[in-house]
N, C-alpha and C positions, 0 to 999 in steps of 0.2 A: 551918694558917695561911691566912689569907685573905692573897690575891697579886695587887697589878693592875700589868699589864707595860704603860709606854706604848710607843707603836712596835712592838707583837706582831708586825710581819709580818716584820721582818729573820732572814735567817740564825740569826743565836745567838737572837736573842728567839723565833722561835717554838717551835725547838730548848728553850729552857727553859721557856715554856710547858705543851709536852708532856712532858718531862718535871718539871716541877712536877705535875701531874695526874695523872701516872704514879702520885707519889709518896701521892697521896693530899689534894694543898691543895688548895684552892678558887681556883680560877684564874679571870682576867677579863683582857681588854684591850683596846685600839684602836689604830686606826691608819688616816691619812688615803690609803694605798692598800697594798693586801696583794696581789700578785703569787704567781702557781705558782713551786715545787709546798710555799710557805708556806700559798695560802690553802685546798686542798685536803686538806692536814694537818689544818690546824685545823680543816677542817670534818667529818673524818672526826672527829674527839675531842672536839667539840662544844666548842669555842672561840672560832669564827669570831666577831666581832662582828656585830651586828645589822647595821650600816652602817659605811660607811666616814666617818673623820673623829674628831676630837676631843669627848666629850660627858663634861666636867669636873661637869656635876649627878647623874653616875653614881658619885661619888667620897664617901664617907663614913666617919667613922673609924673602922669596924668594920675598914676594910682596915690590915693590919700592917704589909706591906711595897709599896710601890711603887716597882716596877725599870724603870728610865728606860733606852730605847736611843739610840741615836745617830742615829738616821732622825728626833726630835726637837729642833726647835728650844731655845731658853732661854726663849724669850716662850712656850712651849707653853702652851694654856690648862687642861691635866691636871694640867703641872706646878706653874703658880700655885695652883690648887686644891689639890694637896697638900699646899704650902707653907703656906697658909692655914689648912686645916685641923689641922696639925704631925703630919704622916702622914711613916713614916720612908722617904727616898728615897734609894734606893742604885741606884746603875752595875751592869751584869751582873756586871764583873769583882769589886766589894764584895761583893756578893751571895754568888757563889761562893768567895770566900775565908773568907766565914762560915759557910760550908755545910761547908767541909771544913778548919775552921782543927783539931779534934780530931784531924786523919789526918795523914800523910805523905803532902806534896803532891812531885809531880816536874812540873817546870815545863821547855817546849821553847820556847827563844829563840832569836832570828838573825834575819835581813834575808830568809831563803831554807831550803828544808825543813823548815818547822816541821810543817807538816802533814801532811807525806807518814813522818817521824821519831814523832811523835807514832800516827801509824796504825799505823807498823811496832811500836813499843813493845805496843801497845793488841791486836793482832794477836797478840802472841805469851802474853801474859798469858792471853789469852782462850784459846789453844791449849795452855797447862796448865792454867789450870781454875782462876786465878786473877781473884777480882774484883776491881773497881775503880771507881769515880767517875771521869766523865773529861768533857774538854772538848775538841773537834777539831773543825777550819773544814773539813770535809768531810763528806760521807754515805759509811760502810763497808761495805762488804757484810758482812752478818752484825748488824751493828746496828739498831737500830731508831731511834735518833738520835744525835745528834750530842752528845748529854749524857748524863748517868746522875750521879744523885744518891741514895744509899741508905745507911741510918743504920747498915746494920750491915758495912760497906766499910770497910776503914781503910787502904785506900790510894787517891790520886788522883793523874789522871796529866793535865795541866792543860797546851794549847797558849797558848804566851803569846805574845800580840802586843805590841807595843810602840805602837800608835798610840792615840788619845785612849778614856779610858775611857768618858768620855760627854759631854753636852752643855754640862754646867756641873761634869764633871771634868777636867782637862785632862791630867792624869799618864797614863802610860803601863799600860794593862790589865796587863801583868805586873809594873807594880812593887806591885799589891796582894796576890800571891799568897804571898811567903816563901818558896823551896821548902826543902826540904830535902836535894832531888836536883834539878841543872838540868842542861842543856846551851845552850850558847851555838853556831848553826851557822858562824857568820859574820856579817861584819859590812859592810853597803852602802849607802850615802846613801837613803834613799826617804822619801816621805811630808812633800816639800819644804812643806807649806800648815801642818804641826806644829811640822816642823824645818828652820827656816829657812837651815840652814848646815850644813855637815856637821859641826863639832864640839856642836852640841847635838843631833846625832842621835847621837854618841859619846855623850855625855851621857848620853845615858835609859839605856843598857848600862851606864854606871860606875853610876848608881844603882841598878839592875837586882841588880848584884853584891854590892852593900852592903846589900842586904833579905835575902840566903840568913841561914839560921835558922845558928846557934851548930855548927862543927862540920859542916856542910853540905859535901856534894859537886857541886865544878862541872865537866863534862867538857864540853871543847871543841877547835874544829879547829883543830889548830896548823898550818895551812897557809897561814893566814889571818892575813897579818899585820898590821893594823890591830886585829885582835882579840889575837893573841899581845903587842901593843903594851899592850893593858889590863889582860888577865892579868898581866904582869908587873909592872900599877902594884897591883893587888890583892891581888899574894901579899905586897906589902909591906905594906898595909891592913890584910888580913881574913892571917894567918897560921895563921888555926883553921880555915880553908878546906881541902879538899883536890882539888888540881888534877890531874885527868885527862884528858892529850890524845889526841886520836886524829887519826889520817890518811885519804886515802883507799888502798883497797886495789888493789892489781895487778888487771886483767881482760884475759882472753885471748876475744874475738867467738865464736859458736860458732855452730848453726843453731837459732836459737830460746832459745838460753840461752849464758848467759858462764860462765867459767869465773874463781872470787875467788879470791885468796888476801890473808888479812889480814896484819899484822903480825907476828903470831905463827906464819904457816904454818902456817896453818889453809886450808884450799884448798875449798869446796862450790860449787856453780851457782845461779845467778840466772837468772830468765825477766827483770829486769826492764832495761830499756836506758837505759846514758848512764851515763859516770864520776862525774856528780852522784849519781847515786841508789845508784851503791854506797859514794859519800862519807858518802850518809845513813845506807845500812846499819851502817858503820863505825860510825857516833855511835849508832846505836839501840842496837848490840852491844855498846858501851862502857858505855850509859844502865841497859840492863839488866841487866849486868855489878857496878854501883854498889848493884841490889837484888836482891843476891846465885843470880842466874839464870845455871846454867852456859852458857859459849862456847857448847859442844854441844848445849845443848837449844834455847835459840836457834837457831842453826842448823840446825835439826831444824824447829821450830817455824814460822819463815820460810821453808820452801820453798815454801809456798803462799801466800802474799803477793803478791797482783796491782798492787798500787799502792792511791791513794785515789783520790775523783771527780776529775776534771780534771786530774788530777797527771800525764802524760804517759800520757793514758784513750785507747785506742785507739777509736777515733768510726768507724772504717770499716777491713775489713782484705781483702783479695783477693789469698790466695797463690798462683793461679793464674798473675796480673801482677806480683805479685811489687809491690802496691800496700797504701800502708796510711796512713791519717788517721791524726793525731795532736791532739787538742784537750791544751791544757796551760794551767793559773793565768798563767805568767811573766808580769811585768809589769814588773818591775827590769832592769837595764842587766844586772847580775851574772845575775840570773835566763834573763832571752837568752841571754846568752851561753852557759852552763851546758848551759838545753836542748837549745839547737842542735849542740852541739858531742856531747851525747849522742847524739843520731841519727844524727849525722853517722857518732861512731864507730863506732854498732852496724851498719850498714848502708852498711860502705865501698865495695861494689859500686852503690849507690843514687845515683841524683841526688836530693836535697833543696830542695825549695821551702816558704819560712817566711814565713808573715803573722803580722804583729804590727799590733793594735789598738790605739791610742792612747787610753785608756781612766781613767787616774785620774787626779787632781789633778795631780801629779807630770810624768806623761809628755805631759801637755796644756799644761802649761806652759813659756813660751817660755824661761823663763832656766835650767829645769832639763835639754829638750831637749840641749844637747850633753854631757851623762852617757852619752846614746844613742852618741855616735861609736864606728862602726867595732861594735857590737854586733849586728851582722849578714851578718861578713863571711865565715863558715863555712860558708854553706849554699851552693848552687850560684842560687839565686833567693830574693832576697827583695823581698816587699812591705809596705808599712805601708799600713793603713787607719785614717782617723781621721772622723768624720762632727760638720762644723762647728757642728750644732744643738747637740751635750755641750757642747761649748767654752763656747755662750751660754748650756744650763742652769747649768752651772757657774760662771758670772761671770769666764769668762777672758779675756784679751785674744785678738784674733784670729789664728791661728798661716794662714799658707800654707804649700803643697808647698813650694818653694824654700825654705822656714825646718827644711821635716822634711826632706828632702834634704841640706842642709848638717849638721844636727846628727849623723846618721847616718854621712855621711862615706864612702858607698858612689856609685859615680858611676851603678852602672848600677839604683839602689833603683828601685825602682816606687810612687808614691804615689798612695792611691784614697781618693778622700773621698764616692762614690758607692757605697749600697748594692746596687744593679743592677749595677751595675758589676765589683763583686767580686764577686757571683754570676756575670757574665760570663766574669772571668780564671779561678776557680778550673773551670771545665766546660771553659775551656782546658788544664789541666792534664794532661799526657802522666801516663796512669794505668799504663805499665810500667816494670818497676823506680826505682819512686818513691816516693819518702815524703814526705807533707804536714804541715808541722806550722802548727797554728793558736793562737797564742801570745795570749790576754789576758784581764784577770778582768771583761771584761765577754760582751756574746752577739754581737757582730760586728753591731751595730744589727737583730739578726733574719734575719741573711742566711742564706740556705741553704748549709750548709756539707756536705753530704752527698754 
C-alpha cells in the first residue's frame, strides 16, 4: 500500500511510519516541525521529509491510505487535499483497528498505567516466544519501536488512550479498537480541554465497555471505586461480559527489591518501586491470566522487567550517597499522588524532593488546578514549575504562583516559573540519602535535570 502519515513527527505517527516500512508499504509524510529522537529515526529509515511544512501538491490518488495525527489542524492544507481528491483518511487509532481487526486484540485502559501494564504484558510474551502486534506510548528495551504490525501475528496487544483520536475525530482512540481482552486501571478526571466535567470523562469508559467484542473479558481494579461504580452498571448491560477483578498485592521494602505476595499467595520479588507499580503487576498478571499464560511462568517471566521509558526511569543513581533521580510521565492529580507515595515507600530511610511540571492542558488550567490540592503532600519537599510562555502557546488564561499555591494546598510548595532557576534549586539539592523525583510529560522547558 502506498501510505501518507500527515503530522509524521509525533510519537505514534513516526512510530507507525517505521513500522509501516518495516512492513514493506510505501511510506511518505510531513510535518510542519519534527523534533528528536523522531526526526533522527526517520532519517536513519529514509522517511525524513525534504522540508518541514505542509506540501498538499505532493498528494495524488495513487495514495491508499492517509493517516492524519493530532499535531494537525482541521484547516490542514494535506488534509483538504485528501478530501478533494476522495483519498481514504483515517486517525492512527482507525488505522490500527483495521490492521488487526482479524486478530485478538487486548486493549489497556485507565486514567494511570496504561503503559507501564501494557510493557509488562508485551515483556512477558516476548519472554516465551510468543508474538504479537502491539501498540505502546513508550520505547522498550528490547524493541525496536513502539509498534509491530505483521500479517502473520494473530494476537495484538493495543494501549488505549482515551483522549481524541484525531483532528476531525473527536471519539476516544480506544473506543475504536473492540477488544476482546481489556483491562480498565482506573478511573481520574484528566484531559479537562475533551472532558469538560467529570461525568463525560465517565462517559468515554461506559462506551469504552460497550464496544468489548461478544463474550469478552474485562479485568479491572476493584479498588477503585468510581470504576467498580461502572462495572456494576455494566454487568447489568453487557451480562456476556466476563468480569475479573484484581487488587494491589502485599509488598514487604527490601535492599534493592521487595518482596510480593498476590492474592493467591503467590509470594516472588520485584526490583521495581512504589505500590502503584505492583498495583500494575497485579493487572498484567490478571491480563495474562485471561490469555491463558500461567501465574508461574509469568512470574518467572517478569523478574527481569525494569519498567518502560520515563515510567519511574531512574535518570541518575549514586549508591555510594545513597542518591538517586527519578524522571516519571505523572501528570494527573491520581498519577502524583501514586508516584510519590511509591518512593516514598520504597525508600523510608530517604528524604524525598518532587517537582512537578505544569505541563498539559489540564494542569495549566485555572478551573481544573484545584484537582491538584494536597497531591503533594508525601514527599518531604515539593516544588512545581510551570514556564508562563506554554500557557500563551496554549491559548490559556494567565495562572500566577499564588493561584498554583492555593490549588495545591501545601503551605510550604515552592513555585518556579524560571528555567535558571530550577536548574538553580535542583544543584541545591542535598545529594545524601535522597531521592529526586521529577514528575511531568513534558522536558522541564530544557532544564538541566542531571
Amino acid at each position: 500500500m502506498r501510505i501518507h502519515l500527515i503530522a509524521i513527527g509525533g510519537s505514534a505517527m513516526h512510530n507507525f511510519a517505521l513500522a509501516l516500512n518495516h512492513s514493506g508499504h510505501k511510506v511518505s509524510g510531513s510535518d510542519d516541525q519534527i523534533f528528536e529522537p523522531s526526526r533522527g529515526r526517520l532519517e536513519k529509515a529514509g522517511l525524513l521529509p525534504d522540508s518541514d511544512g505542509w506540501h498538499p501538491e505532493t498528494l495524488n490518488k495513487k495514495i491508499d491510505v492517509v493517516i492524519l495525527g493530532m499535531h494537525a489542524r482541521k484547516d490542514n492544507p494535506e488534509l483538504a487535499k485528501a478530501h478533494e481528491l476522495g483519498l481514504s483518511v483515517q486517525s492512527y487509532p482507525e488505522f490500527l483497528f483495521n490492521a488487526t481487526k482479524e486478530k485478538k486484540r487486548v486493549v489497556v485502559g485507565g486514567s494511570h498505567g496504561k503503559t507501564t501494564i501494557t510493557s509488562m504484558v508485551l515483556h512477558v510474551l516476548k519472554a516465551l516466544g510468543r508474538q504479537a502486534d502491539y501498540m505502546v506510548g513508550a520505547q522498550l528495551d528490547g524493541f525496536d519501536r513502539m509498534l509491530e504490525l505483521n500479517q502473520e501475528n494473530d494476537l495484538a496487544v493495543i494501549e488505549g488512550d482515551e483522549y481524541l483520536s484525531s483532528p476531525i475525530d473527536s471519539r476516544s482512540k480506544f473506543l475504536h479498537y473492540k477488544p476482546h481482552i481489556a483491562i480498565v486501571t482506573g478511573i481520574s478526571w484528566d484531559h479537562i480541554n475533551v472532558f469538560p466535567t467529570e461525568e463525560s470523562y465517565l462517559n468515554t469508559f461506559r462506551a469504552f465497555i460497550e464496544t468489548l467484542e461478544q463474550g469478552a473479558t474485562l479485568v479491572y481494579c476493584s479498588e477503585d471505586s468510581q470504576l467498580v461504580q461502572l462495572i456494576e452498571e455494566a454487568e447489568m448491560k453487557r451480562p456476556d461480559i466476563h468480569f475479573t477483578p484484581y487488587n494491589t498485592p502485599s509488598s514487604i521494602p527490601g535492599n534493592g527489591s521487595s518482596e510480593i505476595t498476590y492474592s493467591d499467595n503467590t509470594t516472588t520479588a520485584s526490583k521495581l518501586v512504589g505500590a502503584h507499580n505492583f498495583q500494575n503487576l497485579a493487572g498484567a498478571r490478571a491480563l495474562c491470566t485471561s490469555l491463558s499464560i500461567p501465574t508461574a511462568d509469568f512470574d518467572k517471566s517478569i523478574e527481569g522487567f525494569t519498567g518502560a521509558a520515563r515510567r519511574l526511569e531512574v535518570a541518575l543513581d549514586r549508591p555510594g550517597q545513597n542518591f538517586t533521580v527519578y524522571r516519571d510521565f505523572a501528570h494527573a492529580p491520581s498519577k502524583l499522588k501514586a508516584t510519590q507515595s511509591g518512593v516514598v515507600g520504597s525508600f523510608p530511610k530517604r528524604k524525598v524532593t518532587a517537582v512537578f511540571e505544569l505541563h498539559t492542558f489540564s494542569s495549566l488550567n485555572k478551573d481544573f488546578l484545584p484537582q491538584y490540592a494536597h497531591s503533594m503532600d508525601a514527599v518531604d519537599k515539593a516544588i512545581v514549575f510551570y514556564d508562563p510562555q506554554v500557557i500563551e502557546h496554549k491559548r490559556l488564561p494567565a495562572i500566577s504562583i499564588e493561584d498554583v499555591k492555593k490549588a495545591f494546598a501545601r503551605e510550604d510548595l515552592e513555585v518556579i516559573t524560571n528555567i535558571k532557576s530550577l536548574e538553580t534549586r535542583l544543584q541545591s539539592i542535598d545529594k545524601n540519602n535522597h531521592c529526586l523525583l521529577m514528575m511531568s510529560s513534558g522536558r522541564f522547558g530544557g532544564a538541566n535535570i542531571s
